[in-house]
N, C-alpha and C positions, 0 to 999 in steps of 0.2 A: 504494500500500500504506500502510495506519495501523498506525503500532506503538502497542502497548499503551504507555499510561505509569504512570505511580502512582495511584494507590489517588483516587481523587475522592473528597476531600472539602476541605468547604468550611467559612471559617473566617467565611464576608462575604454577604452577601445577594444580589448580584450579580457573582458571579464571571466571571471569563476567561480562557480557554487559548488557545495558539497551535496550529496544526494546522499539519503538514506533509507534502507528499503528492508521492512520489515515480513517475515513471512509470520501468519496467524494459522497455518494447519496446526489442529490439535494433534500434538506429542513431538513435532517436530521431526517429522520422519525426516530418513538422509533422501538430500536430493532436493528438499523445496525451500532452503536457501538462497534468497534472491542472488547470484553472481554477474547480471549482465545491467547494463543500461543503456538506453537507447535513445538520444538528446535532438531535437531539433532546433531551432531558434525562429524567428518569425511566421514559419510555416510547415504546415508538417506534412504537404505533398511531396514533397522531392527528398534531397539524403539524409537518411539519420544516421547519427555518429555514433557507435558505439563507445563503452566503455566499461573494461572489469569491476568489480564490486571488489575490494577486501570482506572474505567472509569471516565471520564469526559468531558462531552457536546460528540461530535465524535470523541475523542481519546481515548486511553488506553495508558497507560506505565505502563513495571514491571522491575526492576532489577532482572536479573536471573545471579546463581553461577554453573556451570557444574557440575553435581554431581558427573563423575567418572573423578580419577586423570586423567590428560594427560601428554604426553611430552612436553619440550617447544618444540618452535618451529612452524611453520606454521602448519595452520588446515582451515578445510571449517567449514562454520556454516549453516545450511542450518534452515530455518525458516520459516511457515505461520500464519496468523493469521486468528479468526474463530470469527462470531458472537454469539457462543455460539451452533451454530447446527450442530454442527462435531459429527461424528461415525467415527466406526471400521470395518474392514469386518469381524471383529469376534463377533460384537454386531448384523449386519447383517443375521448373519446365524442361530441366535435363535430369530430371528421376527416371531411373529404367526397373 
């Protein structure tokens, strides 16, 4: 789960937020450990940038830096997080 935080905006060209992502299955089986994240910036049609989690016990945190400049100013962040078994609809189309 991602909590909403404050208001994104940005005072720097290259900004970075810490993400933190909790898994709630009851007993904590192995395996649903959030480890992946998935980050986009103003729009969430085109690429998203992955990034590992540091795990521990059912958390993950990573500190992520935006890799392409932006403007200051207000932006959206749009983010999920993956236990590791995310694809692509283009890793999809060459399944045999």
């Amino acid at each position: 789960m991602l909590s909403e935080g404050p208001r994104l905006e940005f005072n720097n060209t290259k900004p970075s937020f810490t993400v933190t992502a909790t898994s709630d299955f009851q007993g904590n089986p192995a395996g649903t450990a959030p480890t992946e994240v998935f980050y986009a910036v103003d729009d969430w049609r085109f690429t998203w940038s992955p990034k590992a989690l540091t795990v521990k016990g059912n958390a993950g945190t990573a500190k992520v830096t935006v890799p392409a400049a932006l403007s200051t100013g207000r932006h959206i962040l749009y983010a999920y997080v993956s236990i590791g078994d995310a694809a692509t609809v283009q890793s999809a189309l060459f399944c045999t």
